[in-house]
C-alpha positions in Angstrom: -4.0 -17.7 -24.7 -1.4 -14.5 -24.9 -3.6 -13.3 -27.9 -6.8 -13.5 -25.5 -5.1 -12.1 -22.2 -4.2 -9.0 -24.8 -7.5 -8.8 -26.4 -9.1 -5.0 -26.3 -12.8 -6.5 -24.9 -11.8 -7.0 -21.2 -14.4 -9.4 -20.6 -12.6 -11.8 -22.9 -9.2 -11.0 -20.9 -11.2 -11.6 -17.9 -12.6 -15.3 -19.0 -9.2 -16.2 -20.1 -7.9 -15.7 -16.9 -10.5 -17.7 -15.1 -9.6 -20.3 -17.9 -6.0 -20.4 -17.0 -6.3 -20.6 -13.5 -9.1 -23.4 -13.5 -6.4 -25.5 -15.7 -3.0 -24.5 -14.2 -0.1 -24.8 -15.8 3.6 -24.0 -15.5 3.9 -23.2 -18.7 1.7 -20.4 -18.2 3.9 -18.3 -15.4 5.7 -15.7 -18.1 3.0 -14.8 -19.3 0.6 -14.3 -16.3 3.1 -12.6 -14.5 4.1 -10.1 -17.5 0.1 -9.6 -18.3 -0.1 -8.6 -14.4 2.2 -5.4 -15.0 0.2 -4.3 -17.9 -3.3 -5.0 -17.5 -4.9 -2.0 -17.2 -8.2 -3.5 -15.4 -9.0 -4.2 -11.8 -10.8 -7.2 -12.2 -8.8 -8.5 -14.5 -5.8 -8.3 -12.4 -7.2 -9.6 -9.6 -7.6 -13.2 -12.0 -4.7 -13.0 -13.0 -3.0 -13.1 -9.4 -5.8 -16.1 -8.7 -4.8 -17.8 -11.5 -1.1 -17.7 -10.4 -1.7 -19.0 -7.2 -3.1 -21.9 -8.6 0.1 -22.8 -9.7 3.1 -24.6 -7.3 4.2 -22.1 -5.0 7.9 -23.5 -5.5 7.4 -22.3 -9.3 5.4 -18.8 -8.8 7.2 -17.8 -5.9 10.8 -17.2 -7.0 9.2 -15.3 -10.0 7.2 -13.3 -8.0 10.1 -11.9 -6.0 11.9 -10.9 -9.2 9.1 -9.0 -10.1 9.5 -7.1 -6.4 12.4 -5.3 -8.1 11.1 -4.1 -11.3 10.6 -0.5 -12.7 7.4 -0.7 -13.5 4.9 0.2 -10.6 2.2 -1.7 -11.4 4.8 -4.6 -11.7 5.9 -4.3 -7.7 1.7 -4.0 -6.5 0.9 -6.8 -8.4 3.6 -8.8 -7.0 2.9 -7.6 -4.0 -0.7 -8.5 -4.0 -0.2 -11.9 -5.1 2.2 -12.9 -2.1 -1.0 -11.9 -0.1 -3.0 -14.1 -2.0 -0.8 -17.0 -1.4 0.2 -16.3 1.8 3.3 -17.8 2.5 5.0 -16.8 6.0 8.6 -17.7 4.5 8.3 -14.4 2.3 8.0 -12.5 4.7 11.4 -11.1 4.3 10.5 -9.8 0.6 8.5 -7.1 2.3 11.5 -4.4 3.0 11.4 -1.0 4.5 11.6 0.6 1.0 8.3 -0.9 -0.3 6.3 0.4 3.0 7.6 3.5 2.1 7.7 3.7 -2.0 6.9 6.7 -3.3 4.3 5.2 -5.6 1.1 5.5 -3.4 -0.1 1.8 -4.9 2.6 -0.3 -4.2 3.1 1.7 -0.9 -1.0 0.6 0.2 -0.6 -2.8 -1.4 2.8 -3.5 0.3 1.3 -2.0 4.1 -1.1 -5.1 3.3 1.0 -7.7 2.4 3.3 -6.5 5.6 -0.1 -6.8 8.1 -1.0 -10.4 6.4 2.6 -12.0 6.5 3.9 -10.7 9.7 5.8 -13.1 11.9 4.7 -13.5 15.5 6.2 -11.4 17.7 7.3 -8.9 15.0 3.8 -6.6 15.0 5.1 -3.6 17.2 8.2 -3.3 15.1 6.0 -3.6 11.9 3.6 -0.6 13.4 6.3 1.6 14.6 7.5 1.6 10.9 3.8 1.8 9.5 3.3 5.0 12.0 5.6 6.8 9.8 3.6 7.1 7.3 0.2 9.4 9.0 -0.4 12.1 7.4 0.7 10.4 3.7 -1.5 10.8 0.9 -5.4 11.6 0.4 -8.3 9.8 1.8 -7.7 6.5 0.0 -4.2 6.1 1.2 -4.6 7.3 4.6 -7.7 5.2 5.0 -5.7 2.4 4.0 -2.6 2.7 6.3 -5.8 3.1 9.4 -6.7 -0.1 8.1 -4.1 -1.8 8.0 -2.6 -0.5 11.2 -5.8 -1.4 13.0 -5.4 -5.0 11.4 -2.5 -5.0 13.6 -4.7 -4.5 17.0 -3.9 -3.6 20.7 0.1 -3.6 19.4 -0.4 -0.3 17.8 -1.9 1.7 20.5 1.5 3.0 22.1 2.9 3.9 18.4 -0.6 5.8 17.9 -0.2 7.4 21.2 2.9 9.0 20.3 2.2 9.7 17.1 -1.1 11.5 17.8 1.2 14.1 19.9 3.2 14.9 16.7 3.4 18.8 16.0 2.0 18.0 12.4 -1.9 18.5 12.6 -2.2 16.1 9.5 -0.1 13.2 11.9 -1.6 13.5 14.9 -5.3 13.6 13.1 -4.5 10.6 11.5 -3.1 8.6 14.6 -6.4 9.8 16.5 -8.7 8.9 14.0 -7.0 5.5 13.5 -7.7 5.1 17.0 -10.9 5.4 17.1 -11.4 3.1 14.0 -9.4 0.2 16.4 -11.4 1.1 19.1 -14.8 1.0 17.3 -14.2 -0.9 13.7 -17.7 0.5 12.8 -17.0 4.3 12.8 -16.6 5.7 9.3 -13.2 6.7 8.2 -13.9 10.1 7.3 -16.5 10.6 10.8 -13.2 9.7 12.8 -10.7 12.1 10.8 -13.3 15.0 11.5 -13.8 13.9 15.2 -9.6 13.9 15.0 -9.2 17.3 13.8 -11.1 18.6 16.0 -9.5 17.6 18.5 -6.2 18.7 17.2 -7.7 21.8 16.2 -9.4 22.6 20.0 -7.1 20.1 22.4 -8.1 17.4 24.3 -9.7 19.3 27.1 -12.0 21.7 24.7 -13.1 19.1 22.7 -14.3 17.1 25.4 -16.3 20.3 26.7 -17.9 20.5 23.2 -18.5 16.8 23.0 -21.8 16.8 22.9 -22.7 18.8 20.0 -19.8 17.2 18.3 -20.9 13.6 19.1 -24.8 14.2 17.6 -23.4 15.6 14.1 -21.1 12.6 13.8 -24.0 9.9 14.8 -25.8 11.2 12.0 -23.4 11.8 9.7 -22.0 7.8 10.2 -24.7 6.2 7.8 -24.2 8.3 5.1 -20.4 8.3 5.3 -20.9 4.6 5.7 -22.6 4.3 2.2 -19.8 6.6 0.4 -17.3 4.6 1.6 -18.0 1.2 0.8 -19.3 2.4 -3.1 -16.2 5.4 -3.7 -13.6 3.4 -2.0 -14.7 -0.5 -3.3 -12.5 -0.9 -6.6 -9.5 1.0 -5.2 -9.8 -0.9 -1.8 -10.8 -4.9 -3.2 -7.4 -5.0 -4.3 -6.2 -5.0 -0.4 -9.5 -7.0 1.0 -10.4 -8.8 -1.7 -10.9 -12.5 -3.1 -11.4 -13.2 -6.6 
């Protein structure tokens, strides 16, 4: 089984996986859990996470959290992921400030997941005044994944957004609007709202309401289109987040 999770076809990786998930086994942990930090397909490591939450939580779980701390990127955003795959409140905990704000844009995105899905009650406006601070990160993958996750979060996140989108960096206060407008209307493209965002930055409120109209016909007809691009650009690099295997 290590042989075949190693082997250079990664359709044979890929089968094994499904092969030692649909028979789970303890004795399989180490090696799932080291496989995740190396396996250099998508797919692949999205089995591999399935497969471990096929096994007892009391067994995976204290694993998992060890692997939280390693060196190795990929290590941490595996781990990460899989905690959202089993979803267990009580790890809650594991989530710390440092991973929703690692420099490593991966386990940055995975971990602002992870944080949305595990969230205690009560706990969500504390959890989006620290998500706020990172607008503006990244490019258009990671800053459409902090809007999503942020809008996962709901009406909580409008007062954090509120300040946020008065912040004298343009990219910030783009970002906050444009997250807005994606919790306000879930349908809008991502990149239709961050152009509708900086142009309000760009103009002010009170300009860009007078040019509205003009504004509001080149979006409508630029929303399919966008639409398209992002669920076929943005579909590997986002099923990680939204994904079940």
């Amino acid at each position: 089984m290590t042989n075949a999770l190693g082997a250079e076809d990664s359709s044979v990786r890929l089968q094994t996986a499904l092969a030692v998930g649909s028979n789970p086994d303890p004795v399989f942990l180490e090696t799932l859990v080291e496989r995740c930090a190396v396996e250099p397909d998508f797919f692949v490591r999205d089995m591999l996470s399935w497969a471990l939450t096929r096994l007892p939580p009391e067994t995976t779980l204290p694993r998992i959290r060890h692997e939280l701390d390693s060196e190795r990127t990929q290590a941490r955003s595996q781990a990460l992921h899989t905690l959202s795959k089993i979803g267990d409140k009580s790890t809650w905990a594991w989530v710390t400030r440092d991973m929703l704000r690692d420099a490593d844009d991966e386990v940055a995105r995975t971990a602002w997941r992870v944080a949305v899905v595990l969230v205690p009650e009560g706990e969500e406006k504390d959890l989006a005044d620290e998500l706020v601070l990172q607008l503006g990160r990244g490019d258009r993958t990671v800053q459409l994944s902090l809007s999503r996750a942020l809008a996962d979060l709901g009406d909580v996140i409008r007062s954090a957004l509120e300040r946020a989108a008065e912040s004298s960096d343009p990219a910030v206060a783009a970002h906050a609007r444009a997250t807005e407008l994606l919790r306000q209307n879930p349908e809008t493209g991502f990149d239709v709202a961050l152009d509708e965002a900086k142009r309000v930055v760009a103009l002010g409120p009170e300009r860009a309401a007078a040019a509205a109209p003009a504004g509001t016909e080149t979006s409508e007809a630029a929303e399919p289109a966008e639409t398209t691009e992002s669920m076929e650009a943005a579909k590997a690099a986002e099923a990680s987040e939204v994904g079940d295997c």
